[in-house]
C-alpha positions as CSV (number, residue, x, y, z in Angstrom):
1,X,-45.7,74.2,105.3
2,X,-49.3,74.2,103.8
3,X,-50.6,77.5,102.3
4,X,-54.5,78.6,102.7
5,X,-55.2,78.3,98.9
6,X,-55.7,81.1,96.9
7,X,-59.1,79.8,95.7
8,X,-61.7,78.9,97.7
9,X,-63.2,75.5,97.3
10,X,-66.2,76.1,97.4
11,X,-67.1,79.0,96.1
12,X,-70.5,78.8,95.2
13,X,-71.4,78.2,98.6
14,X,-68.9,80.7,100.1
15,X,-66.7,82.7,99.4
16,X,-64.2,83.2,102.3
17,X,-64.1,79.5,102.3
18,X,-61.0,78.8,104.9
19,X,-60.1,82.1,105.7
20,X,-63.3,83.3,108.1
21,X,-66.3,81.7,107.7
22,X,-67.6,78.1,108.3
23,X,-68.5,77.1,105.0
24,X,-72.9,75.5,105.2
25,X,-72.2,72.2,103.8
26,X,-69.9,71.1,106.3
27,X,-70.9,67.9,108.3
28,X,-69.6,68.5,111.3
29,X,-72.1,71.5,110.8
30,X,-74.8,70.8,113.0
31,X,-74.7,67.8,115.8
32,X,-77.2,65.8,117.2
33,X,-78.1,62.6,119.2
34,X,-80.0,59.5,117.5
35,X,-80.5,56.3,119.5
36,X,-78.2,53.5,118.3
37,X,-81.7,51.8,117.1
38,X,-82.2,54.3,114.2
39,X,-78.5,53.4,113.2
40,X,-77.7,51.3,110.4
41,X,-73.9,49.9,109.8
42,X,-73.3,49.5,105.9
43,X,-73.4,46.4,104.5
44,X,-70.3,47.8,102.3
45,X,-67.8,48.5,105.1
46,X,-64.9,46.7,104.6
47,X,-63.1,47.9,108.1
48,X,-62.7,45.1,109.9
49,X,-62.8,45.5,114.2
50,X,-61.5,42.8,116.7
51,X,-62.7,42.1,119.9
52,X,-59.5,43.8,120.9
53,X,-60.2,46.7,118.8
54,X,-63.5,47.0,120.1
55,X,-62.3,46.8,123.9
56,X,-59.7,49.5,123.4
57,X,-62.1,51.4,122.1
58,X,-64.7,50.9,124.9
59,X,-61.8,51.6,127.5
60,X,-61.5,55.0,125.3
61,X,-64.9,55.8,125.2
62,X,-64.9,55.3,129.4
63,X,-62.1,57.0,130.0
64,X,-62.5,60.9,127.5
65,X,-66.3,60.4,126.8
66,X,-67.8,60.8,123.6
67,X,-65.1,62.6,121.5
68,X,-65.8,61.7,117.5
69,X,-69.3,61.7,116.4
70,X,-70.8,59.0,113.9
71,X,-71.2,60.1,110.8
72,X,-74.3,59.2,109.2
73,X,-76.2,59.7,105.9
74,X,-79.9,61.4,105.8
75,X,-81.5,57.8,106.5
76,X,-78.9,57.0,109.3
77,X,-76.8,54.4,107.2
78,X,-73.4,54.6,109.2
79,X,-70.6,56.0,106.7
80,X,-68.0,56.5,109.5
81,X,-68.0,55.2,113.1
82,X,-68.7,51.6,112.8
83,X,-66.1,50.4,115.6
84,X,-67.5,53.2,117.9
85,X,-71.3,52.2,117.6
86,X,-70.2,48.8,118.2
87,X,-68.3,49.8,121.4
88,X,-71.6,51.9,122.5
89,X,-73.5,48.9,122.2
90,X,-71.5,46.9,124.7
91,X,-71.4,49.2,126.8
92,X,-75.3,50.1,127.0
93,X,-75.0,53.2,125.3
94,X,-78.3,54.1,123.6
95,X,-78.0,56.9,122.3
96,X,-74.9,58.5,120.0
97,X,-73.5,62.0,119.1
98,X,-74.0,61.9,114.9
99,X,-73.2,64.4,111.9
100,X,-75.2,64.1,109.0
101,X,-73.7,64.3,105.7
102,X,-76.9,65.5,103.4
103,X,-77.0,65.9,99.5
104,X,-73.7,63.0,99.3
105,X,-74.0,60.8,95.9
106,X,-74.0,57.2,96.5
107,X,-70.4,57.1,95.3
108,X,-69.3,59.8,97.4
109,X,-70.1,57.9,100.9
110,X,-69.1,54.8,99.0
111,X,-65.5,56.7,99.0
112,X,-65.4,58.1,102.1
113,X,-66.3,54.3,103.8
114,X,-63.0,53.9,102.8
115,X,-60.8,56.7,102.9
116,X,-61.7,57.5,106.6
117,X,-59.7,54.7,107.5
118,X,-56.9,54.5,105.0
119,X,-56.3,58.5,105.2
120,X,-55.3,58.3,108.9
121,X,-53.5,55.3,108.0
122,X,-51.4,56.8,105.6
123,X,-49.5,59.2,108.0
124,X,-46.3,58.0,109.9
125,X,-45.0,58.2,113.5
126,X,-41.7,60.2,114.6
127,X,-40.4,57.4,116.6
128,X,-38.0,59.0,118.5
129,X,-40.9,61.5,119.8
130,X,-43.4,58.7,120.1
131,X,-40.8,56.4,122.1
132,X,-41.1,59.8,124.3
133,X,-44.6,60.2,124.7
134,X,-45.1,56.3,125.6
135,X,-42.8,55.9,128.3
136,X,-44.2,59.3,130.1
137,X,-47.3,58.0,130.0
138,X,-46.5,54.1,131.0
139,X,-45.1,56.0,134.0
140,X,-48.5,57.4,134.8
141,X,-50.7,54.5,134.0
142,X,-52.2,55.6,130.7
143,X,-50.1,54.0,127.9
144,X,-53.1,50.7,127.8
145,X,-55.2,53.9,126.3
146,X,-53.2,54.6,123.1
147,X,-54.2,51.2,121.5
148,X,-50.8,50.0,121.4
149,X,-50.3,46.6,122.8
150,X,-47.2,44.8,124.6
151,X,-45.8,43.9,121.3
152,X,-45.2,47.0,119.9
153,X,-44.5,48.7,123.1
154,X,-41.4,46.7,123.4
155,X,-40.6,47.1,119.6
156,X,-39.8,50.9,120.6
157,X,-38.4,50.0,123.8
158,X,-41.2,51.1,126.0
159,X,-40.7,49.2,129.2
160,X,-44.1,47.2,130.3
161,X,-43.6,47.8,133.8
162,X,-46.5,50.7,134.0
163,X,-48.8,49.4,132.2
164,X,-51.1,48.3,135.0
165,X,-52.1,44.8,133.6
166,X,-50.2,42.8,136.3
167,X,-53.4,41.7,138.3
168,X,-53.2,42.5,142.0
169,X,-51.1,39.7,143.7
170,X,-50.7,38.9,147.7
171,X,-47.5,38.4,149.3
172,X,-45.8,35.0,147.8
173,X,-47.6,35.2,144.4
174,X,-45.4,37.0,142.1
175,X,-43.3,34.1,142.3
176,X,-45.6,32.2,140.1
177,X,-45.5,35.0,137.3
178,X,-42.7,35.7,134.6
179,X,-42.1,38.3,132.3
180,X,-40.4,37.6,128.9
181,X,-38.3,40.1,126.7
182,X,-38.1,39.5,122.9
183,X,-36.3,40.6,120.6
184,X,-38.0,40.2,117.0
185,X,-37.4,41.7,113.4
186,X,-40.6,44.0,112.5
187,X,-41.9,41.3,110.5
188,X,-41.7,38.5,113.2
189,X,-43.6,41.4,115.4
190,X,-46.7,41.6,113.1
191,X,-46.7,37.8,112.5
192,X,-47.0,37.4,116.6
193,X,-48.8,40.5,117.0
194,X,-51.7,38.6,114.7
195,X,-51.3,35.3,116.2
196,X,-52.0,36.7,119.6
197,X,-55.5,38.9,118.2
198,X,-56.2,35.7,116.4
199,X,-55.6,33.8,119.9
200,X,-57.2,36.5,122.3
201,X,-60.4,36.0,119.9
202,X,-60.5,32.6,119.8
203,X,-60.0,32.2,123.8
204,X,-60.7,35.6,125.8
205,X,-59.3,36.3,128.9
206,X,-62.5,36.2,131.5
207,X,-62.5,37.1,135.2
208,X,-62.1,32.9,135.9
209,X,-58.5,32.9,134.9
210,X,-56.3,33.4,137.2
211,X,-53.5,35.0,134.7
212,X,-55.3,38.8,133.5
213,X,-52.4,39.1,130.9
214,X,-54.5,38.8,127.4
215,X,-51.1,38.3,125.5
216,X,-49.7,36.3,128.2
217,X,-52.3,33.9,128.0
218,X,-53.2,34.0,124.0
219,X,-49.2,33.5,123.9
220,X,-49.6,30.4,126.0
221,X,-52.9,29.3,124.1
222,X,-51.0,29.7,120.6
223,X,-47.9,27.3,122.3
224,X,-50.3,24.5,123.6
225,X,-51.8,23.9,119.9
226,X,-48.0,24.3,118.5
227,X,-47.3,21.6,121.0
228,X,-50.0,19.3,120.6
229,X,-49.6,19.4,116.9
C-alpha cells in the first residue's frame, strides 16, 4: 500500500505538494491544441510503431476520442506521443490536444523519451483477472480494441469467436473458411506473433482480398515463402 510521503517533493514550489493542491510545474497543467504541422517527432526516439501498432491505435483514437495528450517541449519537439501523432495523421487529424513540459534540461526529455514507454512496460498482468475481462468483452465486440491480437488471445484461452474479424459471408461461403487452434509454448507465441507483424507489413490486408483476417493471411503469406524456399 503506498503512503502520501511525509515530505513534499517539491517544496519549493509547494508545499502541500500531494495532499491538496496541484503543484504549478505540472505538465499536464495547462492543455492546449497545436496543429500537427507545428509538431516535431524527435530524431532520438527509439520507440518503434508498426503498421499494426499504428492501426490499433487509429481504431482507439475512433472509437474513445482524444484521450492522452502529446507531450511536447516549448518548441513543439514531441517527447511523448509519437505513435498517436502518427495515427492523427492518417486519419486527417490536424490538429492535437498537447502539454507542454517548460523549463525541462535536455537530459531530462532525453529520459523521459524513454521511460514513458518502458515504465508502463514494467508492470504485469493478473491473468486470471485479465482472462476475465477479455472474454466479457469478446462477447460484446470490443476485445479487437485492447491491442491484443489472435495470438495472445488464444495464449489465455480467450475464444476468437467475438471478435468480429470474420468478414460478412452469404449463405454457402463459410465453407471455404477454416479456423485453426494452436497450442504453442510462450516463446513459440512471440516467435509467430513477430513473424505475422513482420508479414502483415510486408503484405497488408487491402479491401481486394477476399480473406479480411490479417493473421490469417500474413500466416498464409509466411507459409508460401517457407514453401517455395
Amino acid at each position: 500500500m503506498h503512503q502520501i510521503a511525509e515530505r513534499a517533493v517539491f517544496p519549493e514550489e509547494n508545499g502541500q505538494f500531494g495532499r491538496a493542491e496541484t503543484p504549478r510545474l505540472w505538465p499536464a497543467d495547462q492543455i492546449e491544441r497545436r496543429p500537427i504541422s507545428a509538431l516535431t517527432p524527435s530524431a532520438r526516439n527509439a520507440r518503434q510503431h508498426s503498421e499494426a501498432q499504428i492501426s490499433q491505435i487509429m481504431a482507439s483514437i475512433r472509437e474513445w476520442g482524444w484521450t492522452m495528450p502529446v507531450l511536447i517541449d516549448e518548441v513543439g519537439s514531441i517527447i511523448a506521443g509519437h505513435g498517436r501523432v502518427l495515427a492523427a495523421e492518417h486519419l486527417g487529424i490536424d490538429q492535437v490536444p498537447v502539454m507542454v513540459a517548460r523549463g525541462w534540461t535536455e537530459a531530462q526529455k532525453r529520459a523521459y523519451l524513454i521511460a514513458d514507454n518502458k515504465l508502463t512496460e514494467n508492470g504485469g498482468w493478473d491473468d486470471k483477472l485479465l482472462r476475465i475481462e477479455l472474454g466479457d468483452l469478446a462477447d460484446m465486440g470490443l476485445v479487437a480494441l485492447t491491442g491484443f491480437n489472435e495470438v495472445e488471445l488464444r495464449e489465455l484461452g480467450v475464444g476468437v469467436s467475438a471478435l468480429g474479424e470474420m468478414p460478412p459471408l452469404a449463405d454457402g461461403e463459410k465453407s471455404r473458411f477454416q479456423q485453426m487452434t494452436f497450442i504453442l509454448l510462450t516463446e513459440q507465441a512471440e516467435t509467430i506473433n513477430s513473424a505475422l507483424q513482420l508479414a502483415a507489413r510486408r503484405h497488408p490486408t487491402t479491401d481486394a482480398d477476399e480473406n479480411k483476417n490479417q493473421n490469417g493471411n500474413a500466416l498464409a503469406e509466411i507459409c508460401r515463402a517457407y514453401l517455395a524456399a
